[in-house]
C-alpha positions in Angstrom: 2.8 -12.9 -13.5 0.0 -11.2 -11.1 0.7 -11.2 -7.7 -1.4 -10.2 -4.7 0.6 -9.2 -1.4 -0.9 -9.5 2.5 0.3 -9.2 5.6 -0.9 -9.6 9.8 0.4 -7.8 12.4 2.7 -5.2 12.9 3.6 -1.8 10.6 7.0 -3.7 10.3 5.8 -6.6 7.6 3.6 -4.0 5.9 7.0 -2.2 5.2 8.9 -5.4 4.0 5.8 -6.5 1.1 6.1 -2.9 0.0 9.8 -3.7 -0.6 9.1 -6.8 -2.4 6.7 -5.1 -4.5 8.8 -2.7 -5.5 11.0 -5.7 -6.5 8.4 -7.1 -8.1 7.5 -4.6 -10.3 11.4 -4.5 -11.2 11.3 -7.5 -12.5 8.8 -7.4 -14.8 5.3 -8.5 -12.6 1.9 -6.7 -12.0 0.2 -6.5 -8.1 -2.9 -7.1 -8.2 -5.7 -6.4 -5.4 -7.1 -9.7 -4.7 -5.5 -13.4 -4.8 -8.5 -14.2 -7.2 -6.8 -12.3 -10.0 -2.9 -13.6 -8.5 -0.6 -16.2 -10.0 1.3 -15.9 -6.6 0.4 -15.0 -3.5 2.7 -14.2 -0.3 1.5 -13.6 2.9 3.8 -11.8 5.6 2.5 -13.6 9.0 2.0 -12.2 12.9 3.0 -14.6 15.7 3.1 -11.6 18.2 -0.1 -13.3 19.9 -2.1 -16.4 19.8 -4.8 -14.5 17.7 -2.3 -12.6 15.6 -1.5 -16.5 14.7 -4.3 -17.6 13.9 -4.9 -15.3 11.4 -2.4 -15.8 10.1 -3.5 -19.1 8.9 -6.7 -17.8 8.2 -5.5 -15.6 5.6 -3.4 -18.2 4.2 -6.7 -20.4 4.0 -9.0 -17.9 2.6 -6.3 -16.6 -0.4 -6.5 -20.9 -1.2 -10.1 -21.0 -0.8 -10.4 -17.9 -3.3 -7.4 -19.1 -5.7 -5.6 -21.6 -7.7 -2.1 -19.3 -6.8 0.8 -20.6 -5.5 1.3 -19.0 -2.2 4.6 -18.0 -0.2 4.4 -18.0 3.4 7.2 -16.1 5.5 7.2 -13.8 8.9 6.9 -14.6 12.6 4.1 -17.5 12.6 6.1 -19.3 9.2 9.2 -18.9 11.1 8.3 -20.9 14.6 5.9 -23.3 13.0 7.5 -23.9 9.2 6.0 -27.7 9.3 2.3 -26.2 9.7 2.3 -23.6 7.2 3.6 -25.8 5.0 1.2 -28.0 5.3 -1.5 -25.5 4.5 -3.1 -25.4 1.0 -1.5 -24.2 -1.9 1.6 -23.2 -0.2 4.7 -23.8 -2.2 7.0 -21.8 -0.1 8.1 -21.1 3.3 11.0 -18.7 3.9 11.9 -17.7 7.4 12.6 -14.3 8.6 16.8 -14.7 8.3 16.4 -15.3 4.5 12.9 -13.1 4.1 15.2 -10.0 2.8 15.6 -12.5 -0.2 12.6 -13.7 -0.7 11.4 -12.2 -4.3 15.1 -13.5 -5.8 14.4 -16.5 -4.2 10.7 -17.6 -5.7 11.5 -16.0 -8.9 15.0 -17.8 -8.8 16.7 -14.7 -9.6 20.4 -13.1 -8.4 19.6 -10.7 -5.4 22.3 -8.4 -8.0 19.2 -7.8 -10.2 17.4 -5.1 -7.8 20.7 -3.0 -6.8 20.1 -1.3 -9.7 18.5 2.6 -8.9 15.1 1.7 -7.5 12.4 2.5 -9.0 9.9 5.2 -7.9 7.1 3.5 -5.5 3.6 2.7 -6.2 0.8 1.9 -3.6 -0.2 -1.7 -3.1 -3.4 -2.1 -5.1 -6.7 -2.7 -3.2 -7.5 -2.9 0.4 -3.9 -2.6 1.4 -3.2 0.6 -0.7 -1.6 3.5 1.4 -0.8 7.1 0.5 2.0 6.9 3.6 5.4 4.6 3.2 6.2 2.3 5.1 10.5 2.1 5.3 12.3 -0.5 7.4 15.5 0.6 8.8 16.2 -2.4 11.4 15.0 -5.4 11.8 15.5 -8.5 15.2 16.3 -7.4 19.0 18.5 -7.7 21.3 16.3 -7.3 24.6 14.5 -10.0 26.6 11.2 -9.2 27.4 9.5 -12.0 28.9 6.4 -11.7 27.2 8.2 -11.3 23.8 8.3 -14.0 20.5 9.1 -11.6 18.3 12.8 -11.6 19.1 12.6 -15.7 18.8 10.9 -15.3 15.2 13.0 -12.2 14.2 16.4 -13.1 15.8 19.2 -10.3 16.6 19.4 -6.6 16.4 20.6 -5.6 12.7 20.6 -2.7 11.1 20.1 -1.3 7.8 22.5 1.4 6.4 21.9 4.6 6.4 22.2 5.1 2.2 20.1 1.9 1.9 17.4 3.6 3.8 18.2 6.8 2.2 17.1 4.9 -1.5 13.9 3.5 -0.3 12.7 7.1 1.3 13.8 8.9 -2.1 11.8 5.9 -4.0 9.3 6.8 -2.1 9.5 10.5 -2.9 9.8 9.6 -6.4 6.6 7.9 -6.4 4.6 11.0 -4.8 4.7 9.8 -1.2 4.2 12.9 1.6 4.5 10.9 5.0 7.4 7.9 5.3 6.9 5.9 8.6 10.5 4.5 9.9 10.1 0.8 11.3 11.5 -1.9 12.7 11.4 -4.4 15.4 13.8 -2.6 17.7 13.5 0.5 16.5 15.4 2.5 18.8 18.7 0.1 18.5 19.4 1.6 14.8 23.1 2.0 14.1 24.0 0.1 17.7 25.4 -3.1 15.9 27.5 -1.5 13.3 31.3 -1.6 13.9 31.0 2.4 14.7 27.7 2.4 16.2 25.5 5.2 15.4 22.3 6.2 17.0 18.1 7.1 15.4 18.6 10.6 15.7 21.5 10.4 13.4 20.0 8.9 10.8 16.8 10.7 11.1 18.7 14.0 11.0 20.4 12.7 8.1 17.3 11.8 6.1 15.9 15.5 6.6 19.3 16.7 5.2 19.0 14.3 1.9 15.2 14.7 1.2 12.6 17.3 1.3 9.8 15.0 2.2 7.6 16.2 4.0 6.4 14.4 6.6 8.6 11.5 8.7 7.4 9.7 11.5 8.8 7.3 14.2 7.3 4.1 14.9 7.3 2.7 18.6 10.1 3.1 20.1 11.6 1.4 23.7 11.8 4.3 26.2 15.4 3.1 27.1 17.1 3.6 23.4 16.6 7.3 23.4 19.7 9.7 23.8 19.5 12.9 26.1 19.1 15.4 23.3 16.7 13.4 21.1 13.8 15.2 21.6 15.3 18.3 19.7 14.7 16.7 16.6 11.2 18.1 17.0 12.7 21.3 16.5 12.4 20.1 12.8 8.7 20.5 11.5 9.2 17.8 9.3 9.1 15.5 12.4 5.4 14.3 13.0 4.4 15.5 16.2 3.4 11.6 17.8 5.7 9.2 18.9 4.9 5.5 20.8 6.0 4.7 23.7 5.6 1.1 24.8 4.4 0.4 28.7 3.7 -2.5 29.4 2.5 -1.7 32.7 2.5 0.6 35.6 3.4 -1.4 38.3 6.8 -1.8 38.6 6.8 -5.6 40.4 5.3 -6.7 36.7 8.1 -4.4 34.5 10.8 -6.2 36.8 8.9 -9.7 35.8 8.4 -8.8 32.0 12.4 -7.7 32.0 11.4 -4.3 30.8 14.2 -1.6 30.6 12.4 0.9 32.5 10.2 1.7 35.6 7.5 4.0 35.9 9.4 6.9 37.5 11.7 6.7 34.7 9.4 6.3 32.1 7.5 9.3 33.7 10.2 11.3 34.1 10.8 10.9 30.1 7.0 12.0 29.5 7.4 14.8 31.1 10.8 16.0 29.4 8.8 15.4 26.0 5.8 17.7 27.0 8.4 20.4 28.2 10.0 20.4 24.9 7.5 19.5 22.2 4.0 21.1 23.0 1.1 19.1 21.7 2.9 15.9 21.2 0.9 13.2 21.1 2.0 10.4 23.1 0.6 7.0 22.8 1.4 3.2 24.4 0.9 -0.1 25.0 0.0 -2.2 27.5 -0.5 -5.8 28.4 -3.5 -6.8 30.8 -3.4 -10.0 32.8 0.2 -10.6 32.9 1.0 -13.7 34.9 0.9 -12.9 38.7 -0.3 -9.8 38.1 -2.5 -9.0 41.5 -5.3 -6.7 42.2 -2.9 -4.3 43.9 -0.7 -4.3 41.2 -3.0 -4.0 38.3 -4.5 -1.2 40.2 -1.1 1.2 39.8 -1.1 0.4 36.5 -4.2 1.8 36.3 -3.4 5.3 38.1 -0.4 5.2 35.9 -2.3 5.5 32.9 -4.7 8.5 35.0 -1.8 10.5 35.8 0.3 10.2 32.9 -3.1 10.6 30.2 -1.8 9.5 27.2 -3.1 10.5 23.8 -4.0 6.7 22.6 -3.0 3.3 22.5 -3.8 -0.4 22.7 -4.5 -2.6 25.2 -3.4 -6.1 24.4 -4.5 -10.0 26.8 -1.6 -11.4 28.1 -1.1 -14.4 25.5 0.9 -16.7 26.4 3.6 -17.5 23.4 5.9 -21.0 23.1 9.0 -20.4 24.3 8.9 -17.6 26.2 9.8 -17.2 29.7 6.3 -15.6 30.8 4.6 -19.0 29.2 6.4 -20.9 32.3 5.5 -18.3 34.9 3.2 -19.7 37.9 0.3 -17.6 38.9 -1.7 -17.0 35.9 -4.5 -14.5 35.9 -7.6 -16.5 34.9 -9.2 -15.5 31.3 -11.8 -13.5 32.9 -10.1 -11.6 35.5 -7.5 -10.6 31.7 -11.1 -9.5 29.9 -12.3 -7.4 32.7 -8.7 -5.6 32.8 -8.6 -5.2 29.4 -12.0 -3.4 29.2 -10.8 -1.4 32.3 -7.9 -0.4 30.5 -9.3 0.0 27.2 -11.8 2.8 29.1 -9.3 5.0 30.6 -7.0 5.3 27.6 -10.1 6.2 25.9 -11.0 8.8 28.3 -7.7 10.5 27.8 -7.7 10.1 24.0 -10.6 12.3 23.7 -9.2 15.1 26.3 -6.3 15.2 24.5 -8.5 15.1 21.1 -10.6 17.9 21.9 -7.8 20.6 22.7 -7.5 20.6 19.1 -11.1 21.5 18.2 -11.2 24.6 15.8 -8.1 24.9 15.1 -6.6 24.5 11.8 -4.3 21.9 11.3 -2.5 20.0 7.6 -4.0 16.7 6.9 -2.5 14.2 4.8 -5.7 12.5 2.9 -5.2 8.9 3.3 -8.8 7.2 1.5 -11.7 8.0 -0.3 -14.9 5.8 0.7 -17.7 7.5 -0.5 -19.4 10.1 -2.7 -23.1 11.6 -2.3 -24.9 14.8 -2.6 -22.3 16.6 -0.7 -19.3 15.3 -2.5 -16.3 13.0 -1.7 -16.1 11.9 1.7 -12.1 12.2 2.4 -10.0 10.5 5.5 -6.8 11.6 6.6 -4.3 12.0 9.6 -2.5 14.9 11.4 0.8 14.5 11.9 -0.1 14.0 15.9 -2.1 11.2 14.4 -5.7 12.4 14.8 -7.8 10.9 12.4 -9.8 13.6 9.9 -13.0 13.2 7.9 -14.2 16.0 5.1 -16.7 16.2 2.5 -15.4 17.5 -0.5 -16.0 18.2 -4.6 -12.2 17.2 -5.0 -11.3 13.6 -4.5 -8.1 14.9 -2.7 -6.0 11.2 -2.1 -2.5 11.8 -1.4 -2.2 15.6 -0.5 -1.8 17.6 2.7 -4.4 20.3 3.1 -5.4 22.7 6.0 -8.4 21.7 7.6 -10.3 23.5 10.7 -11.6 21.0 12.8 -14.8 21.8 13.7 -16.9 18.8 15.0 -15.1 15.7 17.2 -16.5 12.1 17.7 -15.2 9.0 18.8 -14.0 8.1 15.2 -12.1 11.3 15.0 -12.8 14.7 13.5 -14.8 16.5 11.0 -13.5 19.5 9.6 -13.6 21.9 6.6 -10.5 22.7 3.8 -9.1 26.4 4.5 -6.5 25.4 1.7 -6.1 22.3 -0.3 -2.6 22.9 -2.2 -0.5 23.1 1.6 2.9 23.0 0.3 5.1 22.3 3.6 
């Protein structure tokens, strides 16, 4: 059988199709880049906002529109609304989140038994979604009760994955050729909390450097609250990518007390400043919501120094949406449409202001680039994209199609999409 994998949303439900197709393969089937060539199609859905929802369904439409294939529906949207995404064409199956670890027993009415044999070494998906970088899940629900927040309706409580399961997916993934894994989860932080002797992130991250020689692991976002005093000296490892995500929300802290966030800004500034004291040129990016309900002029307004004095590397700006369910949905005082739009834009222009300062300390020096894609080849070559391990995005021209290797590159020209630089050396071994 041929089966095409998609996902929307977060890096989260791109890990869990690359698990499934790793189970796929096991059992005998072929991925295939497009639902036009697929027998079966499953698409891992967003519910984290009202767009991320709608397309959702949109993607679920177009595979039907492109293909006779039976399609599986499962993550956050097929979770809170089973009845509509069932209703959608050509969908045979809808498996919630609490059975989704299943799923590829399930539709291929298999015993889950049949993939605890030794895993097998990991492939790329095929076709848009192909990726030189893994994806690994090591936790998935949460326990906290953001305001704002669906995800923990859709995903349900904090669980964690153990520490040798995690262990086989990143040496599966080392098998297959992979350079960079990317730890995820929903709660990312809360790893090992739930387990009868609760352990923490940096334990198991410590423990994956011990096990593999990969070279290159990252962190996901994580909650600013979750982090242990001596966390940060896991930088002290090279092997750690220099970038980590911190989650805001906002700078005010009236609308953190409102959203339920863990944090306030003095606390959450405190922590930025620990991190550039003991990890020089870490890249620190965020998120943060515009709009959210009551949110006044004033308020809105230290947000915004917020953002000014901390000058974060990157991040993204999201409209307050509200989502079924959750306590923000019910709050009075909503920011009109408009007034959200013009914060957003607001926002969007400061981060970007401090992206590029932080982006242009790194011009002309010579840093290892993980080559990610290939899109193009003319008189002066191949035209390769990669990323830094502080996330800085890379473009080269080059005789060698170089996909899947880390090189050391001078940067020598920066734009808004990122850098252009030149190979010192293209066989880095780290």
């Amino acid at each position: 059988m041929k089966v095409y994998l998609d996902w929307v949303g977060c890096k989260l439900n791109e890990a869990e199709l690359e698990r499934y197709a790793a189970q796929l393969r096991m059992a005998g089937h072929d991925l295939v880049p497009s639902p036009e060539e697929a027998d079966l199609v499953i698409v891992n859905t967003c519910a984290v906002t009202g767009e991320a929802a709608s397309d959702s369904r949109g993607k679920i439409r177009n595979a039907a529109r492109r293909s006779n294939a039976r399609i599986v529906a499962t993550g956050c949207w097929a979770t809170l609304d089973p009845s509509s995404a069932a209703t959608l064409p050509n969908v045979e199956w809808v498996i919630n989140n609490l059975d989704k670890d299943d799923l590829v027993s399930q539709v291929l009415d298999l015993e889950s038994s049949v993939f605890d044999q030794e895993p097998i070494a990991r492939q790329p998906l095929p076709g848009a979604h192909s990726r030189t970088r893994s994806f690994i899940k090591v936790q998935d629900g949460c326990d906290n009760f953001c305001t704002y927040c669906i995800t923990r309706l859709a995903r349900g409580k904090g669980r964690s994955r153990l520490a040798g399961d995690v262990l086989r997916d990143v040496l599966a993934a080392q098998a297959g050729g992979v350079q960079e894994v990317v730890l995820t989860g929903v709660h990312l932080g809360s790893w090992g909390s739930d387990f009868p002797e609760p352990g923490t992130l940096a334990e198991l991250v410590r423990f994956l450097l011990a096990e593999t020689d990969i070279p290159r692991i990252r962190l996901s976002s994580i909650e600013p609250w979750d982090l242990e005093e001596d966390f940060w000296s896991l930088w002290e490892n090279g092997r750690i990518c220099r970038h980590v995500h911190l989650p805001l929300q906002s700078g005010s802290s009236a609308v953190l007390k409102r959203m339920a966030r863990k944090v306030t800004p003095e606390s959450f500034f405190a922590m930025i400043s620990d991190i550039r004291r003991s990890i020089p040129q870490m890249a620190i990016t965020t998120d943060v919501i515009a709009g959210f309900p009551g949110e006044t002029n004033a308020e809105f307004e230290e947000t915004l120094q917020f953002l000014e004095q901390v000058q974060f590397s990157g991040g993204h700006v999201f409209t307050f949406s509200p989502r079924p369910g959750t306590a923000a949905e019910r709050m009075p005082d909503p920011v009109p449409m408009p007034v959200r739009k013009e914060r957003n834009a607001i926002l969007r222009k400061t981060l970007a202001v401090s992206a590029k300062q932080f982006q242009q300390q790194f011009l002309g020096e010579v840093v290892s680039v993980l080559w990610e894609s290939t899109d193009a080849y003319g008189k002066y070559g191949w035209r390769l994209h990669g990323l830094t391990d502080h996330y800085l995005r890379v473009a080269i021209n080059s005789p060698e199609r170089l996909t899947n290797q880390i090189s050391l590159v001078q940067l020598l020209e920066w734009t808004s999409d990122g850098f252009w630089g030149t190979i010192i050396d293209n066989s880095l071994d780290e």
